[in-house]
N, C-alpha and C positions, 0 to 999 in steps of 0.2 A: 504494500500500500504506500502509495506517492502522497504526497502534499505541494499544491503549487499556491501564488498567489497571482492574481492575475491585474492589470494595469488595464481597465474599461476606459482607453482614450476615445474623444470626439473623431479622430484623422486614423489612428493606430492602436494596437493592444501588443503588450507586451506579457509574459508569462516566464516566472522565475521558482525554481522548485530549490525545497530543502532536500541537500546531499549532505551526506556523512565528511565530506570535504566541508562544507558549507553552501551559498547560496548562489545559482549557477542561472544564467538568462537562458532560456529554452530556442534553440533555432527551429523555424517551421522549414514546409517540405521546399522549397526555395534555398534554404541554408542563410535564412536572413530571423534576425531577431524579431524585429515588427512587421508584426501582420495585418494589415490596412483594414480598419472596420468597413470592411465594404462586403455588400450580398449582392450579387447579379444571376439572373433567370436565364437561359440557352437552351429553346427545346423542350427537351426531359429531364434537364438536371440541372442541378442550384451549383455556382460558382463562387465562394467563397475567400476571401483573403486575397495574396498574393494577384493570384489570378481574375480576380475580377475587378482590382483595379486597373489591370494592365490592358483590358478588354473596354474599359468605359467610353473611351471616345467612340468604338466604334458601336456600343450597343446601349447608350444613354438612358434611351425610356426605361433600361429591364435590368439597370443597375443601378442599387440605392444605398449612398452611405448619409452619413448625418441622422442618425435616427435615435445617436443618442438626446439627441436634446429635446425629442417629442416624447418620451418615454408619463407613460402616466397623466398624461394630457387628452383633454377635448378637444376638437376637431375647431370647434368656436371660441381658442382661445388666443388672445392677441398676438403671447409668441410665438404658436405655432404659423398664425396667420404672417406673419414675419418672417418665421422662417422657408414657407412656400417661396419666398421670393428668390431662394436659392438652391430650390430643388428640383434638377428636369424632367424628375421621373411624375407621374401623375399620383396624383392625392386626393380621395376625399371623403367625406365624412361616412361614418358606416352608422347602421339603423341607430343602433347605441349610444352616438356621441361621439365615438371614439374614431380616431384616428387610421385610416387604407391607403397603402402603397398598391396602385392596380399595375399589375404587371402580366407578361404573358409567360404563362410555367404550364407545362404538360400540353400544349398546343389550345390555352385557352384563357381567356382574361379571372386572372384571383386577384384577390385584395388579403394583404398581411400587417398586422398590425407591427408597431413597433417595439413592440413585446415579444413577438415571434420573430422578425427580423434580427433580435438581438441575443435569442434562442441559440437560430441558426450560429450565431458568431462564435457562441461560445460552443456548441457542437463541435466547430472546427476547431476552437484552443482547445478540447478535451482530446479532438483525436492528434493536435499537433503534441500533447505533453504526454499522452499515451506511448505516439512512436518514439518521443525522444527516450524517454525514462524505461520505455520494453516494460513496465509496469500499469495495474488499472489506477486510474487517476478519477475519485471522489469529494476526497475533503478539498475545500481552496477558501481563501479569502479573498473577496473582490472588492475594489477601490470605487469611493464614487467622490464627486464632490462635494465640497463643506457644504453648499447653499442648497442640496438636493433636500426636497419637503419628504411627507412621509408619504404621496401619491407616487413620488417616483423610487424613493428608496423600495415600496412594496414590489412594483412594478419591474424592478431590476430584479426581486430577489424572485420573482413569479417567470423571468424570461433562465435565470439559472436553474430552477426548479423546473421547467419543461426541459430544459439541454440537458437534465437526468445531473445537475451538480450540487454538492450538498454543501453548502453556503455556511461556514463555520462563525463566521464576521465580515459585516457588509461595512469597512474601515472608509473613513475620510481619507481623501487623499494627501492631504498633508500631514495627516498624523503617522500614515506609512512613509511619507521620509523622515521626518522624526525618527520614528522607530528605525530605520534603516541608520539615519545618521547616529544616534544615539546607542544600539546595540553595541556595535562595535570598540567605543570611546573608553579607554580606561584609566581618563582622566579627569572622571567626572568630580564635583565634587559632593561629600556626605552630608551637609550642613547647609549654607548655603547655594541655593539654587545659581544653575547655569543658564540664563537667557538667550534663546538662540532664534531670528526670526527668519521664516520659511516661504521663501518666493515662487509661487511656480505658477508660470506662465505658458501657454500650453498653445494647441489650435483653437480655442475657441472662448477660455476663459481665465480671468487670473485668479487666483486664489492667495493669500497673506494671511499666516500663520505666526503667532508665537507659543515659544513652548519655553517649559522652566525644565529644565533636567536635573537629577541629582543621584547619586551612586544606584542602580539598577533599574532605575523606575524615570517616568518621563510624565510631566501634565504639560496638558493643552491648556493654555493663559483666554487666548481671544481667537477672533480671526476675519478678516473682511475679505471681500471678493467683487468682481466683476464681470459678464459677460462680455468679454471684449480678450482676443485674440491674435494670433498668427492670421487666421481668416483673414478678421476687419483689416489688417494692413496693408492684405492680397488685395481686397475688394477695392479699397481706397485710393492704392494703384494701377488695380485694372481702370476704375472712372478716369485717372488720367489719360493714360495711355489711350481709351477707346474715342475720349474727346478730342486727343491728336489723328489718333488716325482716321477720323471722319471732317477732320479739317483736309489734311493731307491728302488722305487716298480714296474719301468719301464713300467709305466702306463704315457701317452701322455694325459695331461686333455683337453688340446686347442683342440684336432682331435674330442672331444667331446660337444658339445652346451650344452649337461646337466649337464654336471658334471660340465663343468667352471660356468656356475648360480650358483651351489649350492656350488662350492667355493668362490665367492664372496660375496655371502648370510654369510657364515661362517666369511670371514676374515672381513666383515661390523661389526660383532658381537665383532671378536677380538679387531678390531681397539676402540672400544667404551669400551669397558673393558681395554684397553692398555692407553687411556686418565685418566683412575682412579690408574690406579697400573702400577709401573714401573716394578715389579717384572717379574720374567716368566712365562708365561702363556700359556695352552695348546690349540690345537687345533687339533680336530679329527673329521672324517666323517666316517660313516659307509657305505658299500657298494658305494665305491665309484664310480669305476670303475671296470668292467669283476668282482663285485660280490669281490672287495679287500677293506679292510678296511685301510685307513690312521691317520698317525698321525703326529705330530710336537709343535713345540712350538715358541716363540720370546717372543721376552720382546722390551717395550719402546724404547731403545737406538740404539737394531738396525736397528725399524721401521724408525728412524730419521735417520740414516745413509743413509737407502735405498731411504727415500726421499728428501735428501739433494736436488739435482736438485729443485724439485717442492717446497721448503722453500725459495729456491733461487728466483725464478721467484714471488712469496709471498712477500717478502721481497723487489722485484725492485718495485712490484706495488706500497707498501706503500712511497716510496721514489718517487715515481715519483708524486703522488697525494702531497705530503708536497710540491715539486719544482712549481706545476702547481697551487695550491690556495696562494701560495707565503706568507704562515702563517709561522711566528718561533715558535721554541716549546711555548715558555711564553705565546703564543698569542692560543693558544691551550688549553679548559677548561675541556675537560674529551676523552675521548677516547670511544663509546658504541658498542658492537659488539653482532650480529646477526647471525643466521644460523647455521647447525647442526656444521658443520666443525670448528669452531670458538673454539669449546671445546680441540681440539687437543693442549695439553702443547705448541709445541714448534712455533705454531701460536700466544697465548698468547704473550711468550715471544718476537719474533719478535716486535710486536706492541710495547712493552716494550721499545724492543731498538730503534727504528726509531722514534717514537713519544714522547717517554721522560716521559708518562703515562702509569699508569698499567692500566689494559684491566678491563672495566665497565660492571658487566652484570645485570642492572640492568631491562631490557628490556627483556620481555617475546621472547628468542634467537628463538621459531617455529611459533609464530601468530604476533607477534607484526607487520608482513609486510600486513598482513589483518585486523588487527586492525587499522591501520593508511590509509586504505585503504576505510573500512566502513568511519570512519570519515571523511574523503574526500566527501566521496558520501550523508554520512549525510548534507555536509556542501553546496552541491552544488542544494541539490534535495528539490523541496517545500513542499516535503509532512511530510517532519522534521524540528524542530525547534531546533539549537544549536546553540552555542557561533562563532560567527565571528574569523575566523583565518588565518590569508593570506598568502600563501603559493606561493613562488616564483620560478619557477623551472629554467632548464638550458636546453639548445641543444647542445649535447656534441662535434658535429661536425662545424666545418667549412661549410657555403653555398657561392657557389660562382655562377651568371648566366652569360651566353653566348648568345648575341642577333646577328640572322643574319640579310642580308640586308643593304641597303643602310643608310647611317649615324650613323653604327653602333659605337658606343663608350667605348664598353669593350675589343673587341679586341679577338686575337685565346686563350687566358689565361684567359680570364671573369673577372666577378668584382666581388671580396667578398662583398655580403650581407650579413652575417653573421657569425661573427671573433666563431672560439670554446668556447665553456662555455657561451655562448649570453642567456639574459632572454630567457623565455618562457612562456606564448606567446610573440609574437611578430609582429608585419609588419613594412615592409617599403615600401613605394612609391618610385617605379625607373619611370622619366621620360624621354622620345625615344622619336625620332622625326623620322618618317619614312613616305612615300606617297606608300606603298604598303605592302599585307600583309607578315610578318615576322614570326620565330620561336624563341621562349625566350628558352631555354635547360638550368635545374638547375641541378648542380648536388655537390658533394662533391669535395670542396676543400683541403682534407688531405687522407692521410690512412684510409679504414674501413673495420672492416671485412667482407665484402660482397665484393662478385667480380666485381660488376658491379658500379661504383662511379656515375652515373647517375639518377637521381631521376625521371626525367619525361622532357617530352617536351612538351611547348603549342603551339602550331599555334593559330596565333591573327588573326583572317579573317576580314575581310571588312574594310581594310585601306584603302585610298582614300587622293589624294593629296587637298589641299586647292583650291579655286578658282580663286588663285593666281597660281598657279600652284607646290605652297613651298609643303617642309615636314609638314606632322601633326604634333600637340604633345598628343603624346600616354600616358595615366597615365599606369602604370601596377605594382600592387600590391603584392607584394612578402608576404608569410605569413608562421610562425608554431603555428601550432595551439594547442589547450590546450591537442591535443593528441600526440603530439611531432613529428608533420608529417608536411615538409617542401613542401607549393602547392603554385602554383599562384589562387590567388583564384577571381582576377578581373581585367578586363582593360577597359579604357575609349578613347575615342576620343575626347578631348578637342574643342572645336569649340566655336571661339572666332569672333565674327562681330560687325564691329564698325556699331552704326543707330543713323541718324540723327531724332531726336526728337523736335518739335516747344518746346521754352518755353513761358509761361504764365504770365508777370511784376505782381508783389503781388499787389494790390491797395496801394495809401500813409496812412500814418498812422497817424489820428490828430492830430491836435498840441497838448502838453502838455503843463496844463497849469502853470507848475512850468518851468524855463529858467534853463538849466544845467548851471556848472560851469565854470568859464572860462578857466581853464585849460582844462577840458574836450571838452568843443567847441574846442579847439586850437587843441586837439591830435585827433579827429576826421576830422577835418578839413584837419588834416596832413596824411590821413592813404589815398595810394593809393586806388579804388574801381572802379572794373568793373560793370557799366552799361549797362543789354541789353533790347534794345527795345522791342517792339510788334511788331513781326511777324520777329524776329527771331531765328537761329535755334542751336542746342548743340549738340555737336556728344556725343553719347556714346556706352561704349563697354558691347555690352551680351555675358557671357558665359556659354554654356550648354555642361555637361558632357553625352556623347553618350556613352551607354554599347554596347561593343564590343564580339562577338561571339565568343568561343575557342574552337578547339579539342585539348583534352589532348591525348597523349599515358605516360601511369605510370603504375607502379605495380599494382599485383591485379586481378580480373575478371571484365569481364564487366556485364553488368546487367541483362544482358538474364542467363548468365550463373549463378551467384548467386543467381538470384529467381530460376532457375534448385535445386543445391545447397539446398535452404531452403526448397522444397518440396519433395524432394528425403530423407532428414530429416526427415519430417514432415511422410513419407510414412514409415520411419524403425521403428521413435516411435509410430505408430498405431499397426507394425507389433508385437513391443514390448511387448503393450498392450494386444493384441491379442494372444500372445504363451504365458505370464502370465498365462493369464484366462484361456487357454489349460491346461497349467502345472498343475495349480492349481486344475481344473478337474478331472487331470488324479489321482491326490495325493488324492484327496479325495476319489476318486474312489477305491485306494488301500486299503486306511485308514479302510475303511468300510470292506472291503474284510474281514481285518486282525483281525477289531475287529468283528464281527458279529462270523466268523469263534471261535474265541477264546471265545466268548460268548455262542454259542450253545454246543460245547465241552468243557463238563467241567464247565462251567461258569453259570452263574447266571440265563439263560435263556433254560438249559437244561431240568429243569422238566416240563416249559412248551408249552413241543412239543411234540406229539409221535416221536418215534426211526423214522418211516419210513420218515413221515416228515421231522424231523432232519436231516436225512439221504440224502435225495433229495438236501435240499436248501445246505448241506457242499459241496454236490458234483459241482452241479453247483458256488459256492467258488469256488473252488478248480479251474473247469474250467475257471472260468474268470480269475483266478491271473494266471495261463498259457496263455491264449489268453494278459493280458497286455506286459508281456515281450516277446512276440511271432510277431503276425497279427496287437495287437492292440498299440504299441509302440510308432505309429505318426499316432496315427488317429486325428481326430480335435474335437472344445469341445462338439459339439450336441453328439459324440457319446458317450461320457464317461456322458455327464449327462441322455442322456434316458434311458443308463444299469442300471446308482446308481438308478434312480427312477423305476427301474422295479423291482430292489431290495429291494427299500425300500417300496413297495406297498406289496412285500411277506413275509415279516418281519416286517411289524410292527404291524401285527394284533399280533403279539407274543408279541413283546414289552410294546401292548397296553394291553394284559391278564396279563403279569408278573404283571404290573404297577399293576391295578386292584387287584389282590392276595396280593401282598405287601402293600398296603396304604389301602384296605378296612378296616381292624381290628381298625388302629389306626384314621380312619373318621367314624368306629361304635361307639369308643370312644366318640370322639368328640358328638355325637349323644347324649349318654348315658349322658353324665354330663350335656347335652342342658334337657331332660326330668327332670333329678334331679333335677337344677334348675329352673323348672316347677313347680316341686311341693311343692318345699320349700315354693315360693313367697305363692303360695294357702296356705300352714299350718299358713305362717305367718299372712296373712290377718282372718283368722280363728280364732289366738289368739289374734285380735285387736289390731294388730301392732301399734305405733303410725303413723307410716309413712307411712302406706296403709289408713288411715282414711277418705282423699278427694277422696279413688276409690268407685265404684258401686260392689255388690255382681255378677249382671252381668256379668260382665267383664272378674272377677276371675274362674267364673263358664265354662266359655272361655275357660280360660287357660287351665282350669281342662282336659276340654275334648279334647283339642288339643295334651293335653299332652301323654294323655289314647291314641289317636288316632296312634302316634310315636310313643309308647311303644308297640302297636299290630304292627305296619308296622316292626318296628325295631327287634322281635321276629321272623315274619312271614322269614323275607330275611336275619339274622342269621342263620336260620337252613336251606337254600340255601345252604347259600353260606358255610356252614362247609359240606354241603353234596354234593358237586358239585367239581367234579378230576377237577385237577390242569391245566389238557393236552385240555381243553374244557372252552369255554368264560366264565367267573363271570356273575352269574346270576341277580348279585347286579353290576351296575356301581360305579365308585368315586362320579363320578359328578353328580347321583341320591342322594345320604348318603348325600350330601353336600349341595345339596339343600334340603333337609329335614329338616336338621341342620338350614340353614337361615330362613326357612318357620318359625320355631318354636321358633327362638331370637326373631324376629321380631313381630310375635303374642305377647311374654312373655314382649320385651324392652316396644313397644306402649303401655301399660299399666303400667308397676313400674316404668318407668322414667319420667309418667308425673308429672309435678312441682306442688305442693300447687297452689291455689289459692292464691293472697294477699290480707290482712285483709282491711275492708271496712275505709275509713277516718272517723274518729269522728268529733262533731261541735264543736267548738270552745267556751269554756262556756262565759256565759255574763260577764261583769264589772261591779262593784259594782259603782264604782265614773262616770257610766253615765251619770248621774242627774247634777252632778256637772261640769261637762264636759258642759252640754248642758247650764247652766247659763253661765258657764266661758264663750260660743262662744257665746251667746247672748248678752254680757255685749260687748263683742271685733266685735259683729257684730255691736250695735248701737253705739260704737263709730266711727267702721267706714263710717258707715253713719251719721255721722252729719262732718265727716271729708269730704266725699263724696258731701256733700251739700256745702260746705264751698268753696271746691275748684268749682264745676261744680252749680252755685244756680237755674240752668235751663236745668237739667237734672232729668232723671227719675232713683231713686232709683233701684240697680239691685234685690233685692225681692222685690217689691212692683207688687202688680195685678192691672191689666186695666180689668173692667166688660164692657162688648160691649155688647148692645141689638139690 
């Protein structure tokens, strides 16, 4: 079991897995780290990553990236309606409200939401960290950004939940570079906090972080953000560029979807070369537009000019993050910034002037947010062992709820539960007193970007006044959970009954026989004490907490509809599998065509076929690579494999004659030098070798004739096979020559390889000082028998003999 963490970019997604080495950026099937949030339609089959952004220009309408910024959205909401204005694929509303990408998949117009399109994406990181890791890939933690509400945090965790991924922690994104920058550090300090503020500017938005660090553990301070990007600086400069070249070449690029891609494709290029060099720099596209070539140039200063606005808005975020973590600069220990956009000079510098630090890069600016990400999921998942690191996050918004019903006490303005920048997780316990059922309605207390500031509503069912006839006391649990999603997630019904219970007098205790002290008799003596009798009785209060029923309405689907959802998945990636295995068919099918065709013509297998032969199998070639791009174009995979094996049934009797003609000569060899050394071993045992000495003349005599035997066989099917045209089967097999070859080792090995016998053991010769030997134990035997007698004088000597008749 793998662990990854994965980088949900606007442009690209990255995916970084914990190894036993440490934390490793995963390559997909390209050999490239990022994988472009892009989904496009072809046909039968969905095209994913890599490959469907490299197909966009030419297949616009039925390729859709940017869908993460719809996620959890109505079709009738303002920024959605904003962002149509840079989408070419078609869009629009479904019965529901929600949000359709209408494209053409299976040879007919669907609609997918951006739930599903975002499904698919992570499908494809589950199968790219699959191949990489050769292990099954489940747990992961996915990145979103700080300003995501809880319509979109659901919504994300609801499109991982169809791609079949089990979503451990749905982490801010600036909290995993924290964690990434902070893991590592082991210079943190144990007391006072390290201040460190986190820049990451990205394709579409910026985000500003502070965070306090301190020896293992990491809190999130504040953090401000902006929708404003890499994009907007693209966009800002494609308006220029399109107003020159409608002066110039009176070509309109916007009246075109393709040409404005492939200017933004270009001024991406520019803008990244304008970060390195201040100087002026060109810009050309060929065949622009109506078949006209353009050109232009800018330099550095007056990209800045033209984005003054958007440096502006740059520049209020970082001032408003310094006002809202209520740090001064001194109090500020590095500055570290992230994301592609960050590289732009006059972003640097900004950070320069508002923070009072030069800009730190000393964090990997494209993985470092999936890096801290894996490590989250290392940290949470049992099937890895790492270092303890506690990571303290933030809920960027204000919570406030509204209770209806009788005795309510929040009022038509609700009660903030949750001040801005509040830990996370979190719960609180609100206590209500109500005798019927009620609705708790949470929603935002401040601005956010979503239109809707309501989070959910529960209905508490099954209130019931007391048997007194008063209000209940209702527990109801307010919670955000560690995926930064604000739910109730429980309520009770307090019930509290006072019960009279007998008590039971303890028996007295005997007297001690030691007499306390007199001070002590005196203050015992003095201490009021109630006394109760036998048989009477003690009231006391039981309280048992009742779990109370909820309907929620919240964001989301409901259940029917996302197990719909995860099978309708389940059914594209079979379909997936299935037009591969086509595709793949069909290509081998060609492969064959082209080589067999180029093989009989011309090639290595033309001598052995007659012309008319030859003749026949090209034509039928020929016919089939017309029928592939013709009838057989989207046929399915039975038929493309029964034609290559009809194929290959008429062709390889050829291929299996060429083989034959080419490798007989050099396995008659092999032949040839098996009899030679045949007959050596025989000449050698002949001159009394020493090393054939332990063999039998038998044996050798074996050889002999085995050998003579291969020398007529190996004669007889040479002058075959030199006599036998080339266009008709080898009379001689490979694998007859080859087994001849082993018959004759094996006769030759089982005799010269047997081992000497080993020479017999000799005895051991006698000892001369036997004799003396045998006095020496005689003298030390009767001493020790007269020692033996001395100690035991009623025992029987151990040599002495008993005669029994």
């Amino acid at each position: 079991m793998s662990v990854i963490g994965i980088d949900f970019g606007s442009e690209s997604c990255y995916i970084a897995a914990a190894k036993a080495g440490g934390i490793e950026t995963l390559a997909n099937d390209y050999s490239l780290r990022a994988t472009p949030s892009c989904v496009a339609f072809d046909g039968k089959k969905r095209i994913i990553g890599v490959a469907a952004k490299n197909q966009q220009v030419t297949n616009m309408k039925n390729t859709v990236s940017g869908f993460k910024h719809l996620l959890g959205r109505r079709f009738n909401d303002p920024h959605v309606q904003r962002e149509l204005n840079s989408i070419p694929t078609k869009v629009k509303g479904l019965p529901d409200g929600s949000i359709g990408y209408q494209v053409n998949y299976l040879d007919q117009e669907q609609c997918f939401t951006p739930e599903q399109l975002t499904a698919m994406l992570f499908t494809k990181l589950k199968e790219t960290s699959t191949n990489a890791l050769e292990a099954q890939v489940n747990d992961c933690v996915i990145t979103c950004p700080v300003y995501f509400t809880n319509a979109e945090r659901k919504a994300l965790l609801e499109a991982a939940h169809i791609a079949g991924l089990n979503v451990l922690r749905l982490m801010n994104e600036t909290t995993a570079t924290a964690l990434s920058y902070g893991f590592y550090k082991q210079d943190l300090p144990e007391d006072k906090p390290r201040n460190v503020i986190f820049v990451d500017c990205g394709h579409a938005s910026l985000q500003v972080s502070a965070c306090a660090f301190t020896k293992g553990k990491l809190k999130m301070l504040a953090s401000s953000w902006d929708q404003i990007g890499g994009r907007d600086f693209d966009t800002t400069l494609a308006e220029y560029f399109a107003k020159e070249f409608l002066d110039r070449y009176k070509i309109n690029a916007k009246t075109n979807a393709r040409s404005w891609l492939r200017l933004l494709t270009e001024i991406e290029k520019l803008k990244k070369q304008m970060s390195a060099n201040s100087t002026k720099l060109p810009l050309g596209i060929e065949c622009f537009m109506d078949e006209i070539d353009v050109s232009s140039s800018m330099q550095r200063s007056t990209m800045e000019e033209l984005c003054a606005p958007l440096f502006q808005r740059v520049e209020m975020t970082f001032k408003r993050l310094l006002a809202e973590s209520k740090l001064t600069l001194d109090e500020i220990h590095s500055v570290e910034v992230v994301g592609g956009s960050t590289r732009i000079p006059a972003i640097k510098q900004l950070i320069e002037n508002v923070f009072g630090k030069p800009a730190s890069t000393t964090l990997n600016q494209d993985e470092s947010v999936s890096r801290g990400a894996a490590l989250q999921c290392a940290i949470m998942s049992p099937a890895v062992r790492v270092r303890e690191f506690g990571v303290t996050d933030i809920q960027n918004y204000a919570v406030k709820v509204i209770c209806d019903g009788e005795g309510s006490a929040t009022g038509s303005s609700g009660l903030e539960v949750f001040s801005v920048f509040h830990t996370a997780p979190f719960s609180r316990m609100l206590t209500l007193h109500r005798k019927e059922p009620f609705t708790v309605t949470v929603l935002y207390a401040q601005p956010i970007p979503y239109p809707d500031p309501t989070i959910g509503r529960w209905t508490i069912k099954d209130v019931k006044p007391t048997d007194k006839g008063e209000l209940s006391t209702i527990k109801v649990k307010v919670r955000i959970n560690h995926h930064g999603i604000v739910l109730i997630s429980s309520a009770h019904l307090v019930d509290s009954k006072e019960v009279e219970e007998p008590v039971t007098p303890q028996p007295a205790e005997p007297a001690s026989a030691e007499q306390p002290a007199v001070g002590e008799q005196q203050q015992n003596n003095g201490e009021p004490m109630e006394v109760q009798q036998e048989g009477t009785e003690k009231k006391k209060k039981n309280t048992k907490m009742i779990d109370l029923p909820m309907d929620c309405e919240s964001h989301g689907h409901s259940l029917n509809d996302l197990n719909n959802l995860i099978q309708q998945e389940a059914k594209m990636v079979a379909n997936d599998a299935k037009e591969t295995e086509r595709i793949d068919a069909k290509n081998a099918l060609e492969e064959f065509v082209y080589d067999m065709r180029n093989k009989l013509q011309g090639g290595p297998l033309e001598r052995y076929v007659v012309e008319a032969e030859r003749d026949a199998i090209c034509a039928q070639l020929n016919d089939l690579e017309n029928w592939l791009y013709e009838d057989g174009e989207d046929c399915d995979r039975d038929t493309y494999v029964n034609r290559l094996k009809a194929l290959h049934n008429k062709t390889n009797p050829i291929k299996d004659r060429a083989n034959d003609y080419e490798l007989c000569p050099s396995v008659f060899s092999e032949l040839k030098h098996a009899i030679n050394n045949a007959h050596v071993a025989v000449n050698e045992f002949k001159k009394g070798s020493p090393k054939y000495d332990h063999l039998t003349e038998t044996e050798f005599i074996n050889i002999a004739e085995h050998a003579d035997k291969s020398q007529k066989w190996l004669d007889q099917h040479m002058a075959k096979f030199a006599a036998s045209p080339r266009t008709v089967d080898s009379p001689v097999k490979v694998a007859d020559i080859r087994h001849e070859v082993q018959t004759l080792n094996a006769c030759v090995n089982s005799v010269i390889n047997r081992p000497k016998p080993k020479p017999a053991a000799k005895p051991a010769p006698p000892k001369d000082n036997a004799a003396g030997a045998d006095q020496h134990n005689g003298e030390n035997a009767d001493k020790k028998s007269e020692g033996d007698k001395t100690a035991h004088p009623n025992s029987v000597p151990d040599d002495s003999t008993m005669d029994v008749e």
